[in-house]
Residue frames as qw, qx, qy, qz and C-alpha x, y, z in Angstrom:
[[0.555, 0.598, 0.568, -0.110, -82.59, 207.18, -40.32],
 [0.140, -0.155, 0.638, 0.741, -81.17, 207.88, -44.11],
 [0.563, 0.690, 0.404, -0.211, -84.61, 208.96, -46.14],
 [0.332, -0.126, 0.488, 0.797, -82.83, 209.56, -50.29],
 [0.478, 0.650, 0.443, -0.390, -84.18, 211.47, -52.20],
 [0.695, 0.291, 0.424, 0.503, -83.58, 210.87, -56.23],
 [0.005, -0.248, 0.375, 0.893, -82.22, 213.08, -58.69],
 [0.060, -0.098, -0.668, -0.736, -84.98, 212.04, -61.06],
 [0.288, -0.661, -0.691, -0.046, -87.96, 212.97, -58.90],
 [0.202, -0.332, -0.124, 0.913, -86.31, 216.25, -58.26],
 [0.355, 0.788, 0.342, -0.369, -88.51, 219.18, -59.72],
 [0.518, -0.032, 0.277, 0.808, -87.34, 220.88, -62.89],
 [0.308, 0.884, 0.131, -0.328, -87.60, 224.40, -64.79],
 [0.584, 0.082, 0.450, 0.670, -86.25, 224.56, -68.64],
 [0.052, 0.861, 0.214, -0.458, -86.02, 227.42, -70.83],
 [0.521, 0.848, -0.073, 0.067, -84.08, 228.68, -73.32],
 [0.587, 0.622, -0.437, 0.279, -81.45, 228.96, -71.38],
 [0.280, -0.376, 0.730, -0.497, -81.55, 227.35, -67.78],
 [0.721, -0.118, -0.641, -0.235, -82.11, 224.23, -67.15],
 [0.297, -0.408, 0.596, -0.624, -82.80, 223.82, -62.99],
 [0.645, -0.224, -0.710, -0.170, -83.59, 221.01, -61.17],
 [0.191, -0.605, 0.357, -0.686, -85.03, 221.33, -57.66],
 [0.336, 0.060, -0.868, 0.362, -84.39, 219.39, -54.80],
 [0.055, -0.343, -0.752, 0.560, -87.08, 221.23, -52.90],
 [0.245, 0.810, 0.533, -0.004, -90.47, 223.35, -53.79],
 [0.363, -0.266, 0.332, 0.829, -89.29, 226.12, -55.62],
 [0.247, 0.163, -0.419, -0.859, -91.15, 228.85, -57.83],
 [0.699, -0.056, 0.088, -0.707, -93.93, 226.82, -59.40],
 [0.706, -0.084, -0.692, -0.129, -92.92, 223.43, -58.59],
 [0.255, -0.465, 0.624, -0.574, -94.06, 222.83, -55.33],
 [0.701, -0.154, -0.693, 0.072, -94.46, 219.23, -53.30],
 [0.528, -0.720, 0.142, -0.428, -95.64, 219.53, -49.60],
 [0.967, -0.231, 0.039, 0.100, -93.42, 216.41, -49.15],
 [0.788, 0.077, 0.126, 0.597, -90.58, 218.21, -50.02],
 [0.058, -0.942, -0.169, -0.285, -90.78, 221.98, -48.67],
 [0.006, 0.755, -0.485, 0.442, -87.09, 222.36, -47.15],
 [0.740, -0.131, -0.551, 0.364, -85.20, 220.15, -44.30],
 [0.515, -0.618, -0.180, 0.566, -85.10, 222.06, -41.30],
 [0.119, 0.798, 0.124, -0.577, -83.71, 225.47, -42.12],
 [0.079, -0.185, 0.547, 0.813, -82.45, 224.73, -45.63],
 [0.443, 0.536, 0.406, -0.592, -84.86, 225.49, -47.56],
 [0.715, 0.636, -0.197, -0.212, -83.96, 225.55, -51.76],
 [0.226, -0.511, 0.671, 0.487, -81.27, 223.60, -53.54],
 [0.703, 0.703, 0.041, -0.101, -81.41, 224.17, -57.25],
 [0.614, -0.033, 0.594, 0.519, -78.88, 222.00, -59.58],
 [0.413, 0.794, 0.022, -0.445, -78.63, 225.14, -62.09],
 [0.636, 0.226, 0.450, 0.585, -77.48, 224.38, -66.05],
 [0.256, 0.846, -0.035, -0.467, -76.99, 228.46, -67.38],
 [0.801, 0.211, 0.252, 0.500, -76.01, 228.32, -70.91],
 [0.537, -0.057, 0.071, 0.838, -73.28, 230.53, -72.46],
 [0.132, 0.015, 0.025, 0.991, -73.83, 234.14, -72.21],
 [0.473, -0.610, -0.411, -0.485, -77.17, 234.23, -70.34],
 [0.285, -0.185, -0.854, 0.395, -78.35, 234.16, -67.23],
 [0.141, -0.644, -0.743, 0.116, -80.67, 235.90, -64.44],
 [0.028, -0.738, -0.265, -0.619, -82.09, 239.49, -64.81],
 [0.029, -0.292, 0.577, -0.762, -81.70, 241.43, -61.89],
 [0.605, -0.323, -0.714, -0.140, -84.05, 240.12, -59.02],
 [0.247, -0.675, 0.337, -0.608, -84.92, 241.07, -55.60],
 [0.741, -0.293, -0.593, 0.116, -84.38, 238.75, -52.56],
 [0.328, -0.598, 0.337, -0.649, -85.08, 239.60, -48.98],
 [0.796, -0.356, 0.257, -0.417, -84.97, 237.78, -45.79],
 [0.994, 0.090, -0.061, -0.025, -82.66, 234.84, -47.03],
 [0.446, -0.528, 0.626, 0.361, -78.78, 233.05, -46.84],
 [0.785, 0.583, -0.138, -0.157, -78.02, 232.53, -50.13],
 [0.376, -0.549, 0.650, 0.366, -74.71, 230.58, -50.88],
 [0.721, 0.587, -0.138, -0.341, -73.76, 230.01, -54.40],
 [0.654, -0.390, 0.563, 0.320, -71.52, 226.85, -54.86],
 [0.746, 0.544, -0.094, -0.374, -70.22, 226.46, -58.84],
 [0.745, -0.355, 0.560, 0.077, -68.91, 223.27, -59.59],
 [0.610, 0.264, 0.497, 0.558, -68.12, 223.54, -63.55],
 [0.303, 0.683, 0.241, 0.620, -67.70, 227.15, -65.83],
 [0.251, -0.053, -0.292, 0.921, -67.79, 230.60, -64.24],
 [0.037, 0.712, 0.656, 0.249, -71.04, 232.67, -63.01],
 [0.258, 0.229, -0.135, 0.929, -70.55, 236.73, -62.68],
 [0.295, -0.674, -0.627, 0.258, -72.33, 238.32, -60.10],
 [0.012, -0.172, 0.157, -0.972, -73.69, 242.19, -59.37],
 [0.242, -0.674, -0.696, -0.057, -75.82, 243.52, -56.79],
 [0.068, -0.857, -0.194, -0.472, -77.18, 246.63, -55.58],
 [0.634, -0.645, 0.008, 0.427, -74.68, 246.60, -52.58],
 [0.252, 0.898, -0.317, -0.173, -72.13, 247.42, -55.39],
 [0.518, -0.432, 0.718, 0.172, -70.74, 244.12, -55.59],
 [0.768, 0.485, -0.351, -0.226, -69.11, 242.68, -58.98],
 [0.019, -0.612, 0.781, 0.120, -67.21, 239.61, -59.69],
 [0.704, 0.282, -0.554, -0.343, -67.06, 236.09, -61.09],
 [0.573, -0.443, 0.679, -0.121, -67.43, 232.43, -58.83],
 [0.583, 0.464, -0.659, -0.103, -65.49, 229.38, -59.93],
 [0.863, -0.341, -0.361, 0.093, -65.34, 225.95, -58.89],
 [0.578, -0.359, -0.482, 0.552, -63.60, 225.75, -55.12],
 [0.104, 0.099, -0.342, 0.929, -64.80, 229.42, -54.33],
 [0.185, -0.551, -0.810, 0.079, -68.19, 229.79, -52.24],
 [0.105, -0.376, 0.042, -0.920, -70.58, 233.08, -52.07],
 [0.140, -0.602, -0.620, 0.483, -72.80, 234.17, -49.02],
 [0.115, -0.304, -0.182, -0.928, -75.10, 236.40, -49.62],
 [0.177, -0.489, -0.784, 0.338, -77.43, 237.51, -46.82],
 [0.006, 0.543, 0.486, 0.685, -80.60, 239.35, -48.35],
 [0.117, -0.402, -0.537, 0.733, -82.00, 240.64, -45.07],
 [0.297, 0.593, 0.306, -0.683, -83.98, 243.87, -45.53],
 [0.628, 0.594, 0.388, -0.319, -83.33, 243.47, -49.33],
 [0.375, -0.418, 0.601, 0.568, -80.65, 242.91, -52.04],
 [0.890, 0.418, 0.039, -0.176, -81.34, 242.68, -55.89],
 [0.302, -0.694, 0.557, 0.342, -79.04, 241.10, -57.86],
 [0.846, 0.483, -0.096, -0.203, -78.16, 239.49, -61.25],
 [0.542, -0.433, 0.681, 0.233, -76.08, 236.29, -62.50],
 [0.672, 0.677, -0.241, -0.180, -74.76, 235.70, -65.97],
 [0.875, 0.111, 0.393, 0.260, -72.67, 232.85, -67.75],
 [0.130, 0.849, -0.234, -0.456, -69.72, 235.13, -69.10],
 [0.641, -0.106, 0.621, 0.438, -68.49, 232.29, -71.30],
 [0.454, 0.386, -0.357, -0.719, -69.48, 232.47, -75.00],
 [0.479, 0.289, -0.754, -0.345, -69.01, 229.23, -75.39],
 [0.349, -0.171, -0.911, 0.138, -69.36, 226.93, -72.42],
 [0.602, -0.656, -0.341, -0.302, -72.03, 226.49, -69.62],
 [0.108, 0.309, -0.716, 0.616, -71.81, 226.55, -65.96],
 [0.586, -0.366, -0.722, -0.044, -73.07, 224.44, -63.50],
 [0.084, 0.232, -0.649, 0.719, -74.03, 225.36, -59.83],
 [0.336, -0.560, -0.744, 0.142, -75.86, 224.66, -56.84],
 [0.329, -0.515, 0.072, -0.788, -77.95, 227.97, -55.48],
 [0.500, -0.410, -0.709, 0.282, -78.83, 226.96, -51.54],
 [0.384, -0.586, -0.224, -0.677, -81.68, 228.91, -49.74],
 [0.427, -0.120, -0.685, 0.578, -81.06, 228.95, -45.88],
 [0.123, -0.906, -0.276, -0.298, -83.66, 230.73, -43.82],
 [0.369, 0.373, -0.570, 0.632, -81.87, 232.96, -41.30],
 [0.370, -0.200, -0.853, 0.309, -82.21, 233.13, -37.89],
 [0.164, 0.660, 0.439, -0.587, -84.16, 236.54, -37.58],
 [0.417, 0.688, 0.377, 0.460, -85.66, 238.70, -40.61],
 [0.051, -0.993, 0.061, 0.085, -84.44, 242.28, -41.28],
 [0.561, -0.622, 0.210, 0.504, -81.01, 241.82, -40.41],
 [0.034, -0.658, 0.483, 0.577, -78.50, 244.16, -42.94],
 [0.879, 0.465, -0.063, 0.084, -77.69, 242.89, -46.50],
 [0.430, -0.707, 0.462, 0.319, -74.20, 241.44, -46.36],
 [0.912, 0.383, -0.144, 0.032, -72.16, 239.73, -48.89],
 [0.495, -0.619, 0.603, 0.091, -68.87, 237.14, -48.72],
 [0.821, 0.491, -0.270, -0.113, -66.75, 235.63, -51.35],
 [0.384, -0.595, 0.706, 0.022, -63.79, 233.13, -50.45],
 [0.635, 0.479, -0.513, -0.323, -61.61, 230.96, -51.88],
 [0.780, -0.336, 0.495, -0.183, -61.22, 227.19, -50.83],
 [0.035, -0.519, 0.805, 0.284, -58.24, 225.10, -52.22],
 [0.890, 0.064, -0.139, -0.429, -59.46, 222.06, -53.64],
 [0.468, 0.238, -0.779, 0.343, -56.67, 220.02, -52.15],
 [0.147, -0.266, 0.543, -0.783, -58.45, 221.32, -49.11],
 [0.781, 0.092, 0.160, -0.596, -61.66, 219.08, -49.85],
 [0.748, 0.162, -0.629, -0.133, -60.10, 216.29, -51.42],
 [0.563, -0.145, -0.791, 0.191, -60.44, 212.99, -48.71],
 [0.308, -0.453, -0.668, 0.505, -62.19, 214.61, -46.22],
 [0.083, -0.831, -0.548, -0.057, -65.31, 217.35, -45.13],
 [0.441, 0.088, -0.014, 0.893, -63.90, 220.86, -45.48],
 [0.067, -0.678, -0.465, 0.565, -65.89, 223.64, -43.54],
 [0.307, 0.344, 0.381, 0.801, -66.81, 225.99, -46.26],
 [0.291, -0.455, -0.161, -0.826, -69.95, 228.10, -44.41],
 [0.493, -0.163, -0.734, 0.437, -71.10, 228.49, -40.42],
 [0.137, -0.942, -0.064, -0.301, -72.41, 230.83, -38.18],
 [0.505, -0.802, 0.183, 0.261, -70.04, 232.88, -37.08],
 [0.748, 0.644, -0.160, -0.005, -67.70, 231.91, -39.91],
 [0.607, -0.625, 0.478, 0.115, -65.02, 229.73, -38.29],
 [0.668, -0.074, 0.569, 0.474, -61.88, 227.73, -39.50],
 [0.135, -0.356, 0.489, 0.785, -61.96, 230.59, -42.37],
 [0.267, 0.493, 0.776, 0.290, -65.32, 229.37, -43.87],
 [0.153, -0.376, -0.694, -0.595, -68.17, 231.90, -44.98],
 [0.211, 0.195, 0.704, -0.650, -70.45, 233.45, -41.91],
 [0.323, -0.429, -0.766, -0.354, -74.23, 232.03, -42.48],
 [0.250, -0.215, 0.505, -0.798, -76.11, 233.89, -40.03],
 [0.839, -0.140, -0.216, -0.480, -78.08, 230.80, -38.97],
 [0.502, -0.500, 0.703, -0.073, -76.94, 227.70, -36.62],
 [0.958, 0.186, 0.217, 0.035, -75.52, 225.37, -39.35],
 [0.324, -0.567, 0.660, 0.372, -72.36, 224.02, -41.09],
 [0.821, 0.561, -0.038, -0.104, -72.10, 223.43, -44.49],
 [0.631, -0.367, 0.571, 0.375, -68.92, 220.91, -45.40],
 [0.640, 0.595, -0.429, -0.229, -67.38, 219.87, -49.18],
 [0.618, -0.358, 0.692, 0.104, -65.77, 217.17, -49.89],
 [0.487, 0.669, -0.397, -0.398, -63.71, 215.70, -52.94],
 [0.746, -0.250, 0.615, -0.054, -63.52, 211.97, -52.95],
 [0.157, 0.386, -0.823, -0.387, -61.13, 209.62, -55.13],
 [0.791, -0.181, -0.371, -0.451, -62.56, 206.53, -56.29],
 [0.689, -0.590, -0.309, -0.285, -63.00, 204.74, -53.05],
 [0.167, 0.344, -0.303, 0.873, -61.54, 206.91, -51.28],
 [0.440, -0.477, -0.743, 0.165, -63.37, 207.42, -47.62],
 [0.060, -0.519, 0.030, -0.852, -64.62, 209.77, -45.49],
 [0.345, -0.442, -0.774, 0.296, -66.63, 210.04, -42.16],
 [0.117, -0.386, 0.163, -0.900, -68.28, 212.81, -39.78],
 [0.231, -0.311, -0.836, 0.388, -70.20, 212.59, -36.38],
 [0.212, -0.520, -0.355, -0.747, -73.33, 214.11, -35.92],
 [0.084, 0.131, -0.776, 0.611, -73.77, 215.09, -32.71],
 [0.043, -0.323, -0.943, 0.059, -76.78, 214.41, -30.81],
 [0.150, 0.752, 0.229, -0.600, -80.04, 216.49, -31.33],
 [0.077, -0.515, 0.471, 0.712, -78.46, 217.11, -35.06],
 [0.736, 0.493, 0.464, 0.017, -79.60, 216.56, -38.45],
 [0.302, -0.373, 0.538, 0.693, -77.72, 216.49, -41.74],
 [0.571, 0.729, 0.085, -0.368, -78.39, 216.78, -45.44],
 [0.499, -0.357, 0.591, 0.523, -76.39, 215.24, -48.09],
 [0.442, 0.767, 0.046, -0.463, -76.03, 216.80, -51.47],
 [0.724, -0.041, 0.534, 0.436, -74.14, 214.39, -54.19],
 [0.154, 0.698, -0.330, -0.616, -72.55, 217.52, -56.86],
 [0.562, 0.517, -0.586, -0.270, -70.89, 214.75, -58.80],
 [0.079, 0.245, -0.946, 0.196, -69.79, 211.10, -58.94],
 [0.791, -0.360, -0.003, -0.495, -71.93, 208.64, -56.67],
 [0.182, 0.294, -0.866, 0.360, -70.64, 206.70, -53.53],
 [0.464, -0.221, -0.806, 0.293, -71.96, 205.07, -50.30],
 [0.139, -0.503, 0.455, -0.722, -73.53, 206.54, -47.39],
 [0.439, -0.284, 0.774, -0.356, -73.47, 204.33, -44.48],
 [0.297, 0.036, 0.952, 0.069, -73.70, 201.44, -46.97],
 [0.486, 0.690, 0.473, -0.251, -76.86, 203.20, -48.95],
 [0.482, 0.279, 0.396, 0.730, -75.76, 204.08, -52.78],
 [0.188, 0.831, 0.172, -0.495, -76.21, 207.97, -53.83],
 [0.576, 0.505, 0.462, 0.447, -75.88, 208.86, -57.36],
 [0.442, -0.019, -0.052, 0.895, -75.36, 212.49, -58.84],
 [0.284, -0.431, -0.270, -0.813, -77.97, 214.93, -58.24],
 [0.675, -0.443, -0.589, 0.000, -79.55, 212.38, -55.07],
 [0.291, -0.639, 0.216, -0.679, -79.86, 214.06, -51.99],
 [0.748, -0.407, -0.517, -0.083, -80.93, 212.62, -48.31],
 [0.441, -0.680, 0.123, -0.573, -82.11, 213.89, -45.13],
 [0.564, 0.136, -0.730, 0.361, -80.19, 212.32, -42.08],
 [0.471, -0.643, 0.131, -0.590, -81.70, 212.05, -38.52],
 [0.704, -0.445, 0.530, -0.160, -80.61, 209.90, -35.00],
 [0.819, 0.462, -0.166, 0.297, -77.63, 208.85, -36.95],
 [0.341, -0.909, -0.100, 0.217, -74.52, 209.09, -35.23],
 [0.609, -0.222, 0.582, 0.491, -72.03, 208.34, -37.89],
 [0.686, 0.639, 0.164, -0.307, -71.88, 209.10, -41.40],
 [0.578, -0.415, 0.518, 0.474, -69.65, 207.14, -43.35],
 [0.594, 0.744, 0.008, -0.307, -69.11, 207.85, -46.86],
 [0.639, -0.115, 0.665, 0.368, -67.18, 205.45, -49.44],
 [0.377, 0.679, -0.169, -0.607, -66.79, 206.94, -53.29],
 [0.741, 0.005, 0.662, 0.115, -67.25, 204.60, -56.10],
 [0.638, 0.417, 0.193, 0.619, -65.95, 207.04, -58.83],
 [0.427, 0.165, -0.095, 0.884, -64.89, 210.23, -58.35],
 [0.170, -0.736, -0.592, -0.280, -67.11, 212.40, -56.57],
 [0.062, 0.220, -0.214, 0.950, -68.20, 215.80, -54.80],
 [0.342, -0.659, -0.669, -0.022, -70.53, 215.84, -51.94],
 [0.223, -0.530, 0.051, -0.816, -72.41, 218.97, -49.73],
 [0.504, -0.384, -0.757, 0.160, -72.92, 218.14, -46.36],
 [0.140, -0.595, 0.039, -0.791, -75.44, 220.23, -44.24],
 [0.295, 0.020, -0.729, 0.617, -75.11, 220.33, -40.26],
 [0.284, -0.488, -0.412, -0.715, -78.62, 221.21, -39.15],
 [0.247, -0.186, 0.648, -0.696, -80.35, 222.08, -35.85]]
């Protein structure tokens, strides 16, 4: 079962200078039909424009993983971490007992795009941790690159929750696949582009929640970047 869910029925929050769209309830848009998948819980499609962004902030109790898929977004947080993610590198950031932190758009000139994803973890309290890593983008092109896990195999990210979070960088139609094993559920998160999945169109921004599926095939019909989440 393949439920989509549209970009243009996502929530949104504008401002001055952010434009978010949310895939799930979020701040003060909230839909009971649309309150997290299993443990993911937020993905916000963020627009920050040039030389803005978020005031420090506190978060507690969450996986945070920041994907950015166009410009550059600097990070600092009260751990004592600084520095700046770009497209094909992925943060983890596990708030546990309690983390603030602030993100800013050092451009002047251009924006940056990224997805923010809200994972719950598997117990509350646990340490504040944080994890930056690059991933080639040759490594994602034709096929589902591990980027975040528990336990943080094949070199991904550790999530301290039981899921797997993939990339992938597809030519036009260009293919892919993955097996979902049984008991599993997935998430699919279309960055860019818009292809196939198992013969259902997705577009950019379109989501969709995957259950007793055991296949997932995935056919790009222009260039495109997909998120795929491995869920219990």
């Amino acid at each position: 079962m393949i439920i989509r869910r549209p970009a243009e029925e996502r929530g949104r929050s504008r401002t001055d200078w952010l434009d978010s769209r949310h895939t799930f309830s979020f701040n003060r848009y909230y839909d009971p039909r649309h309150a997290g998948f299993r443990n993911l819980l937020v993905i916000n499609e963020d627009f920050v424009a040039p030389a803005a962004g978020f005031p420090p902030h506190l978060h507690r109790d969450m996986e945070i993983i920041t994907y950015v898929t166009e410009g550059a977004l600097e990070h600092r947080d009260s751990m004592g971490n600084n520095s700046v993610i770009r497209p094909g590198e992925v943060q983890r950031m596990s708030a546990g007992t309690g983390v603030t932190h602030s993100e800013y758009n050092p451009s002047p000139d251009a924006p940056v795009h990224l997805l923010q994803i809200w994972i719950t973890p598997e117990r509350e309290g646990l340490p504040p941790s944080y994890e930056q890593r690059e991933f080639s983008r040759e490594e994602m092109r034709g096929r589902l690159r591990l980027i975040a896990s528990r336990g943080g195999h094949d070199d991904s990210v550790n999530v301290h929750q039981d899921v797997e979070v993939y990339s992938a960088i597809l030519s036009e139609g260009e293919e892919a696949s993955y097996e979902l094993k049984p008991g599993r559920h997935a998430w699919v998160q279309v960055a860019k582009g818009s292809l196939s999945l198992n013969g259902d169109g997705l577009g950019a921004g379109d989501g969709a929640a995957v259950s007793e599926e055991e296949r997932l095939d995935f056919k790009a019909s222009e260039p495109s970047e997909i998120i795929l989440f491995d869920l219990a």
